[in-house]
N, CA and C of each residue as an Amber inpcrd file, in Angstrom:
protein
   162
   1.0390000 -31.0030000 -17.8080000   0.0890000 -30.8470000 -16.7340000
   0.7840000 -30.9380000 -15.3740000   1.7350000 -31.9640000 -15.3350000
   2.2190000 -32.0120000 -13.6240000   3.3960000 -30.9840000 -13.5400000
   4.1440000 -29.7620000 -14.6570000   4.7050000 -28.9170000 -14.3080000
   3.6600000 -27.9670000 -13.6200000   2.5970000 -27.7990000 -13.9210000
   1.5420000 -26.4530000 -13.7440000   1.4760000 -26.6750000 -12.3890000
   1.3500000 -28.3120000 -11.5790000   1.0280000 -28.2680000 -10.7750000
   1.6580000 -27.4120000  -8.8840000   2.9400000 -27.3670000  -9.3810000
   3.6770000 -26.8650000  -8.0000000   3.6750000 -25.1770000  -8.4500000
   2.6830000 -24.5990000  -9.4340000   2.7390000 -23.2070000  -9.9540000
   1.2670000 -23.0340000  -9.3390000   0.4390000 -23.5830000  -9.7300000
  -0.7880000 -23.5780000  -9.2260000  -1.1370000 -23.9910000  -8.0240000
  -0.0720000 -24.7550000  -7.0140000  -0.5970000 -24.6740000  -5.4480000
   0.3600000 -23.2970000  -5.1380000   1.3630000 -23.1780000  -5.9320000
   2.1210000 -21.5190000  -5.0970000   1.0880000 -21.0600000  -5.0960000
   0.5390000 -20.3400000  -6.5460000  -0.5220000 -19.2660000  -6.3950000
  -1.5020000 -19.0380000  -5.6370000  -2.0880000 -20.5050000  -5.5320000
  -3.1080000 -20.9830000  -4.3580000  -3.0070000 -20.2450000  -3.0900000
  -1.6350000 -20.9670000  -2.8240000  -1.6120000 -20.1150000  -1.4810000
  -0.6190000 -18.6360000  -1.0830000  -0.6900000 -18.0210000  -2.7400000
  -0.2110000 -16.7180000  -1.9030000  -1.6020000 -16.0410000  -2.2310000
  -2.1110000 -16.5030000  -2.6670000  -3.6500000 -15.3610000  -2.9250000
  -4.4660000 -15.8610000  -1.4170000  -4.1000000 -17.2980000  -1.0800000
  -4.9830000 -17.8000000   0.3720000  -4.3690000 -16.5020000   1.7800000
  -3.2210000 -16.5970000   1.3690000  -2.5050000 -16.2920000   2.4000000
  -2.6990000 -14.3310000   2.1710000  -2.5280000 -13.5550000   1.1270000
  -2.9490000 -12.4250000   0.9540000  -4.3170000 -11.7050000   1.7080000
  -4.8980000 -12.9640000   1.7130000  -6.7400000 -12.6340000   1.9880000
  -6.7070000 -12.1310000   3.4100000  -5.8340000 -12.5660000   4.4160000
  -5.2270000 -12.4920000   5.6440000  -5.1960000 -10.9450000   5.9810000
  -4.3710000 -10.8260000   4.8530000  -3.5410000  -8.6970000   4.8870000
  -5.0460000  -8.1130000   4.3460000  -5.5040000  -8.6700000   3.3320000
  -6.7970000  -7.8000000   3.0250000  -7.6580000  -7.7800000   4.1760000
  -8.4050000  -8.9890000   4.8490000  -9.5990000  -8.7010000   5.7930000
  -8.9600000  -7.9290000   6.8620000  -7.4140000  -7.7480000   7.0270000
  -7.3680000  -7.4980000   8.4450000  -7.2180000  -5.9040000   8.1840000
  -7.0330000  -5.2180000   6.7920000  -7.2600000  -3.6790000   6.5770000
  -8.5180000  -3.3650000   6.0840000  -9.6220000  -4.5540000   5.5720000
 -10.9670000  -4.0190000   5.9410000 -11.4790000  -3.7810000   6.8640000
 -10.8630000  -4.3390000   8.1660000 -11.4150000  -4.7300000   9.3240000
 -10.5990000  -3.2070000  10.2030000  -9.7370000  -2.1180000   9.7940000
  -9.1590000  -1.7860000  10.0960000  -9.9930000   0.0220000   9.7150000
 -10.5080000  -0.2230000   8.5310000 -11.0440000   0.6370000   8.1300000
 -12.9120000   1.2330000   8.3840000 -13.5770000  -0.1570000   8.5550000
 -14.7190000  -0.4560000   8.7410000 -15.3370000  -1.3900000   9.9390000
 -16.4330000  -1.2610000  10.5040000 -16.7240000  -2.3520000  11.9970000
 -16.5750000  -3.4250000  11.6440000 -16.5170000  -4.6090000  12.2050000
 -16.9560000  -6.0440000  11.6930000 -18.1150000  -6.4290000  11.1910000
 -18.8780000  -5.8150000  11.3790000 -20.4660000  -6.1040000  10.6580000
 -20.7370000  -5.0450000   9.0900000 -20.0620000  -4.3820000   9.1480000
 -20.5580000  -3.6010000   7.5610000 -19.4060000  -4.7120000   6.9360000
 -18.3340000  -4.9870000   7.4510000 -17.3770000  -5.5610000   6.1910000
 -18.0250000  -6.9070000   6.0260000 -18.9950000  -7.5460000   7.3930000
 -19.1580000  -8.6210000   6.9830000 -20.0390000  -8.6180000   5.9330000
 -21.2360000  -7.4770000   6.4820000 -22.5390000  -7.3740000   5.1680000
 -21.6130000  -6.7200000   3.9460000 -20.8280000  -6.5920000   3.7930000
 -20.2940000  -6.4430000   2.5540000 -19.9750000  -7.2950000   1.5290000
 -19.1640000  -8.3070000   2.9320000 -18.6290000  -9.5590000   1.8610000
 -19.8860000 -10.6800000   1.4590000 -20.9180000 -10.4490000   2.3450000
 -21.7310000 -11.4960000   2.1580000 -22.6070000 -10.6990000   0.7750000
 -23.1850000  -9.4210000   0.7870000 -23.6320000  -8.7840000  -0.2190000
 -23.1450000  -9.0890000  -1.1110000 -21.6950000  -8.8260000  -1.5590000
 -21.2800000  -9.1550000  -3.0130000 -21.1960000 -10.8350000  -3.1430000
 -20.9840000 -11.3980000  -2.4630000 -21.4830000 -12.9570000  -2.1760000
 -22.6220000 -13.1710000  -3.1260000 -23.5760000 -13.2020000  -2.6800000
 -24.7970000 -12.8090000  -3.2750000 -25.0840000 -12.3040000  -4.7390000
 -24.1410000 -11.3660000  -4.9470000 -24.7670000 -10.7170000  -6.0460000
 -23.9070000 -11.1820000  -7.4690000 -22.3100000 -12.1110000  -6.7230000
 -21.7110000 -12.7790000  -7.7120000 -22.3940000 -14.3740000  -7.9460000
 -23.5070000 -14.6270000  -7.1130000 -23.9460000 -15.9150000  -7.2470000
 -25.0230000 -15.6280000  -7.5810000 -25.9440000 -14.4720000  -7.6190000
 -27.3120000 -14.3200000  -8.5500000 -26.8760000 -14.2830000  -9.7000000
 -25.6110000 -13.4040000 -10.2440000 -25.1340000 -13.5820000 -11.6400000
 -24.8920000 -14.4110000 -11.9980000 -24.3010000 -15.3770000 -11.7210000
 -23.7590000 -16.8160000 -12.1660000 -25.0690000 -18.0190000 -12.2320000
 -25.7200000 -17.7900000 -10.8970000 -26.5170000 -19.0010000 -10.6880000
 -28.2170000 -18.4200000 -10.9660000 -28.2730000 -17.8890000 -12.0000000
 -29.7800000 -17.3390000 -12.3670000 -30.9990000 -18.5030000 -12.3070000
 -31.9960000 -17.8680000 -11.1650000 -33.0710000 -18.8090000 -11.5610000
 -33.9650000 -19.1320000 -12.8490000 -34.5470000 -20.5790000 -13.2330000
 -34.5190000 -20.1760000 -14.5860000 -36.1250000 -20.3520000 -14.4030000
């Protein structure tokens, strides 16, 4: 378990740090408000799937 651990904060933060290059070529491609209603849309629609009312 404590080898995984200095593998699993790398990954952490090259996927944290990636997110950086992604928003800034959504943001490059699209206004700030469709990418935002974008990200918040699929927001949404990965947490109605997961979190179903019962």
């Amino acid at each position: 378990m404590r080898r995984l651990a200095p593998v699993a904060l790398f990954s952490i933060t090259v996927i944290w740090g990636w997110t950086f290059v992604l928003v800034t070529e959504g943001m490059e491609l699209v206004g700030p408000f469709t990418f935002l209603a974008a990200r918040f849309a699929l927001a949404f629609l990965l947490l109605a799937l997961l979190l179903p009312i019962a």
